[in-house]
C-alpha positions as CSV (number, residue, x, y, z in Angstrom):
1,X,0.0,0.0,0.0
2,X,1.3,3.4,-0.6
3,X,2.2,5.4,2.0
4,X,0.0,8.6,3.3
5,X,1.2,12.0,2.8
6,X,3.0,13.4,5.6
7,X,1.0,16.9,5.8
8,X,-2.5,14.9,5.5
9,X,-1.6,12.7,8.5
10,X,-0.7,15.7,10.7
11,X,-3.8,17.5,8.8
12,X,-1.7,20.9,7.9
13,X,-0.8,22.4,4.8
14,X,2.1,22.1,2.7
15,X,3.8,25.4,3.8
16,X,2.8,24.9,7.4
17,X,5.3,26.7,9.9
18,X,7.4,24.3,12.2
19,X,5.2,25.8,14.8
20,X,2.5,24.8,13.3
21,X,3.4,21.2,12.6
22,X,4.6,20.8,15.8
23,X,1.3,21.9,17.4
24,X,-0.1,19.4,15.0
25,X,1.5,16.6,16.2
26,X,1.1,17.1,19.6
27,X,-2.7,17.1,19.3
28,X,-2.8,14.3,17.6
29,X,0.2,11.9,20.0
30,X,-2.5,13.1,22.1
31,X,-5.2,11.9,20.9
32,X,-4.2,8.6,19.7
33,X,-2.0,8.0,22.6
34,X,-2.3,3.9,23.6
35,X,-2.5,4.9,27.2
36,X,-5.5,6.6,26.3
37,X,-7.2,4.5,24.5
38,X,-7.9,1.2,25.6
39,X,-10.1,-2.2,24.2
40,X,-11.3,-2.5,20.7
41,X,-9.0,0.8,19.9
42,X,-6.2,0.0,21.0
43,X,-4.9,-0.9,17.7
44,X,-6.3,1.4,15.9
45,X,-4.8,4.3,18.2
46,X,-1.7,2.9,17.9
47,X,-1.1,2.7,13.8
48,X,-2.4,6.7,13.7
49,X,0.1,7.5,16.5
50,X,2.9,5.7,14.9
51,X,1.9,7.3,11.6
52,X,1.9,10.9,13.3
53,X,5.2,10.4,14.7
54,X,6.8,8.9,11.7
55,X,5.0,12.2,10.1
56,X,6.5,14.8,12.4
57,X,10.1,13.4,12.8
58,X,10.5,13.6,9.0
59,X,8.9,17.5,8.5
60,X,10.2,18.8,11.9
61,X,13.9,18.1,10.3
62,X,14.3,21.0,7.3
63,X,16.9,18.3,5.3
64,X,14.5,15.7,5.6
65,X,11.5,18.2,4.9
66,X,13.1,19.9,1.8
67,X,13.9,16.2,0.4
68,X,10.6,15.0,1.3
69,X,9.0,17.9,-0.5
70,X,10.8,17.8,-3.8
71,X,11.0,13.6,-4.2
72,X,8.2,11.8,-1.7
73,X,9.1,8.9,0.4
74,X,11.4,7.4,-1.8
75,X,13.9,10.5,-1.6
76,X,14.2,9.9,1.6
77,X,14.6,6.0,1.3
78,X,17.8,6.9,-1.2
79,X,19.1,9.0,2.0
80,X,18.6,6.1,4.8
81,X,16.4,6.8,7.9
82,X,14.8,4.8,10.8
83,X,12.4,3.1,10.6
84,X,9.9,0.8,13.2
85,X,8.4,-2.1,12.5
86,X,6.3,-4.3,14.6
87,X,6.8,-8.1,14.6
88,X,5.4,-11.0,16.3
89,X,8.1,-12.7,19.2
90,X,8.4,-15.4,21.4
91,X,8.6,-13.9,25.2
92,X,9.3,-16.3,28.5
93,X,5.7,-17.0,29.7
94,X,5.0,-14.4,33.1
95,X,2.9,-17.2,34.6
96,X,5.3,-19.8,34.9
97,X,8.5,-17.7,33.9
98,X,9.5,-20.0,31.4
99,X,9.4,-23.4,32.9
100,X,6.2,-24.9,31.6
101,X,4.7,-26.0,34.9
102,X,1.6,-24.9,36.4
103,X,2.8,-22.5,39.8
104,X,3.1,-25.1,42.6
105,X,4.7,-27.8,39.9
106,X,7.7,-28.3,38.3
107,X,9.2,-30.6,35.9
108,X,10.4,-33.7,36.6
109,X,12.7,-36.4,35.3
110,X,11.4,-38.1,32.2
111,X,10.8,-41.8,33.4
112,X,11.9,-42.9,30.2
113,X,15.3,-42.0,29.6
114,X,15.8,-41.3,32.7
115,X,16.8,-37.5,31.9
116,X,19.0,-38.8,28.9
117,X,16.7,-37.2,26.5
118,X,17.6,-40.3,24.4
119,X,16.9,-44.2,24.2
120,X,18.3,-46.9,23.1
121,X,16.6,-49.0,20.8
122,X,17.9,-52.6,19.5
123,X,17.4,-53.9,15.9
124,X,18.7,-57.5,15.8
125,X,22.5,-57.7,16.4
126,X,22.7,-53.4,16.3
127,X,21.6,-50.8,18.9
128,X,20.3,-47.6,18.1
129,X,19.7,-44.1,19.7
130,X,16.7,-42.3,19.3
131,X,15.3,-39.2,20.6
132,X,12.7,-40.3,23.5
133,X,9.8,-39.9,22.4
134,X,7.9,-39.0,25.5
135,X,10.2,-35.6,26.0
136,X,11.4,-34.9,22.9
137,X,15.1,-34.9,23.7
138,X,14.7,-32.6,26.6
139,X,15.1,-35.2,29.5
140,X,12.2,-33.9,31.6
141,X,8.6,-33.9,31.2
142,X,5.5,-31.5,32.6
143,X,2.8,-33.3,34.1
144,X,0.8,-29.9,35.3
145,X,1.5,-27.5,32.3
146,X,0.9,-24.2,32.8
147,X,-2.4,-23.0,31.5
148,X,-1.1,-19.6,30.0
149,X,1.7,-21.0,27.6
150,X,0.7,-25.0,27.8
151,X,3.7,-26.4,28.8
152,X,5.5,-24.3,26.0
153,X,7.3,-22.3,28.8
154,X,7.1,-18.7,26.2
155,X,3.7,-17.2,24.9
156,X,3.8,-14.9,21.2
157,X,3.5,-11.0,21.6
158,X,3.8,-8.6,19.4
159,X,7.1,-6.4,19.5
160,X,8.5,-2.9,18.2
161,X,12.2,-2.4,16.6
162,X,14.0,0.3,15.7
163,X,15.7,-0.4,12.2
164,X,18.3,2.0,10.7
165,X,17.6,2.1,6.6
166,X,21.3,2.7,5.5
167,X,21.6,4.7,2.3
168,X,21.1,3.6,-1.5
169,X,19.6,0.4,0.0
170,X,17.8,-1.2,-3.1
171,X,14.7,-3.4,-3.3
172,X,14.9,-6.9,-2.7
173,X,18.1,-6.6,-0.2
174,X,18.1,-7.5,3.5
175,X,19.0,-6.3,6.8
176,X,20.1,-8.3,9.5
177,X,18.8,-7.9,13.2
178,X,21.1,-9.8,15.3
179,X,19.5,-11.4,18.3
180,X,15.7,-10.5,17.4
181,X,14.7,-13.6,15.6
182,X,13.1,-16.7,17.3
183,X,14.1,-18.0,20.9
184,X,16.7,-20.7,21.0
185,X,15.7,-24.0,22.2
186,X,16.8,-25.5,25.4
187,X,18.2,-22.2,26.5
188,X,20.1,-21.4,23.7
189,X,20.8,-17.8,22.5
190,X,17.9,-16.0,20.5
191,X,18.5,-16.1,16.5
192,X,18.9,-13.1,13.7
193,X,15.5,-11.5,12.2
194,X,16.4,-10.5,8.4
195,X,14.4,-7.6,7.0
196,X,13.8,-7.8,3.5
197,X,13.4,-4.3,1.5
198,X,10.4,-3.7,-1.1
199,X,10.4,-0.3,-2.0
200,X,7.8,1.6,-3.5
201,X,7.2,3.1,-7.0
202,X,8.5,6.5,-7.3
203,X,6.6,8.9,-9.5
204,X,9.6,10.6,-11.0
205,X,12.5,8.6,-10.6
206,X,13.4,4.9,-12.3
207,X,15.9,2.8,-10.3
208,X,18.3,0.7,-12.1
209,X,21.3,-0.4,-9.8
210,X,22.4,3.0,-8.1
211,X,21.5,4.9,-11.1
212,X,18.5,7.0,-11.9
213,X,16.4,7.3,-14.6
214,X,13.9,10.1,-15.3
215,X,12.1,11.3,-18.6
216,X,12.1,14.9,-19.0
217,X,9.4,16.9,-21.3
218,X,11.1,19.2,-23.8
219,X,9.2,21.7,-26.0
220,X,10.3,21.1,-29.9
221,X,11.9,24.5,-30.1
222,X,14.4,23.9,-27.7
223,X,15.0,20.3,-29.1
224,X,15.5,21.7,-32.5
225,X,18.1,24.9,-31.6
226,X,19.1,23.6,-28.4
227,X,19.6,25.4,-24.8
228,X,19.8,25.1,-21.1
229,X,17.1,22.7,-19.2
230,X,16.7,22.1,-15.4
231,X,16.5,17.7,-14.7
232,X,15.2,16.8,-11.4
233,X,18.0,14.9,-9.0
234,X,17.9,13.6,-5.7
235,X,20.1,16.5,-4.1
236,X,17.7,19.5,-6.4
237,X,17.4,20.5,-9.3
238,X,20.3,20.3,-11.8
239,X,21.0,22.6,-15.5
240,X,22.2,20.6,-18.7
241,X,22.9,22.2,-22.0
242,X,21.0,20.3,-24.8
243,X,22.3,19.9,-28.1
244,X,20.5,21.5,-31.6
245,X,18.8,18.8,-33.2
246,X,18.4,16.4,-30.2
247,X,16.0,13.3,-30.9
248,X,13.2,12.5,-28.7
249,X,14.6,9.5,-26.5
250,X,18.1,10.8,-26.7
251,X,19.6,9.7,-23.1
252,X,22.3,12.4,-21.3
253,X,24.0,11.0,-17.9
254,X,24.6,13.2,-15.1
255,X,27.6,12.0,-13.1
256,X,27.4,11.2,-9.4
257,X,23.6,12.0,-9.4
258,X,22.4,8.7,-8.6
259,X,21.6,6.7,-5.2
């Protein structure tokens, strides 16, 4: 889905002062602040106050304004920001703080391997081990699980993470957060949550690699006899001299004006 405009979201015009988008924005954090709303609106509250922050720390910054102004979101993609995202996670259970067991209980030795977590099982003249199959490898058993989590010792929850967008990231790539990926089992350390990057259609701009593409109108006078004419670039506006007797579809490169 495309993204909403900035100014819409904070409901102020497009010259607004950064008075005046400030005052905006505090109306509205406000307003749709979580702790203030509460049931069936929570989660409503919370996308429009994520969407009015997001709004506010990209036009209260002039760079990130002035970008934002001349190329949409995707100018400001080419630049890098941060960004949040909200993703579901695996957090210990508070009920039973991760062991499984209903509060009173605790797990006890499996009775079939004896804590081994494996068995021994003979085929003729050979002997095999296996993974019990009453405690999966873990060598003890729940016979009270907890009623929050079932036994699983973590319940899912839905989480919020800062991610820095580096510059000239293109579509399709990945970014690795170390550490926020699913729990380990058995104890064992948490693993990586990779981020992969779709960006959105930009209504000027043409991405190929890190360089730009743009098609610029040009009126058949200047075409035929030639002359000076301004090509949008990510940094502003840039002035190229056109040749006499330039064909429509004629490509010029600008150096070092790409992502």
């Amino acid at each position: 889905m495309a993204k909403r405009d900035f100014y819409e979201i904070l409901g102020v015009p497009k010259n607004a002062s950064d008075e005046e988008i400030k005052k905006a924005y505090r109306k509205l954090a406000m307003k749709h602040h979580p702790d203030r709303n509460q049931g069936d609106a929570t989660a409503a509250a919370e996308v429009k106050f994520k969407e009015a922050k997001e709004a506010y720390e990209m036009l209260s910054d002039p760079q990130k304004r002035a970008t934002y102004d001349q190329h949409g979101p995707a100018g400001v993609a080419a630049n890098g920001k941060d960004a949040q995202i909200r993703i579901p996670s695996w957090d210990e259970c508070d009920t039973c703080h991760g062991t499984g067991a209903k509060a009173g209980t605790k797990p006890i030795t499996c009775t079939t391997c004896h804590g081994a977590g494996a068995v021994q099982m003979r085929q003729g003249f050979f002997s095999v081990q296996q993974t019990c199959p009453q405690c999966q490898g873990k060598g003890k058993i729940i016979p009270d699980p907890c009623t929050a989590c079932h036994g699983q010792g973590k319940i899912k929850k839905q989480k919020t993470l800062e991610v820095k967008i580096p510059a000239g990231i293109d579509d399709g790539m990945r970014i690795r957060s170390t550490g926020n990926g699913e729990p380990g089992t058995n104890g064992g350390p948490a693993g990586d949550l990779y981020i992969e990057i779709r960006l959105r259609k930009h209504d000027i701009f043409e991405r190929e690699g890190d360089d730009l593409h743009c098609q610029v109108p040009v009126s058949m006078t200047t075409a035929a006899l030639g002359g000076e004419i301004d090509v949008p670039t990510l940094q502003g506006k840039a002035t190229i001299d056109l040749p006499e007797g330039t064909q429509s579809g004629k490509t010029f490169r600008l150096r070092g004006k790409g992502v």
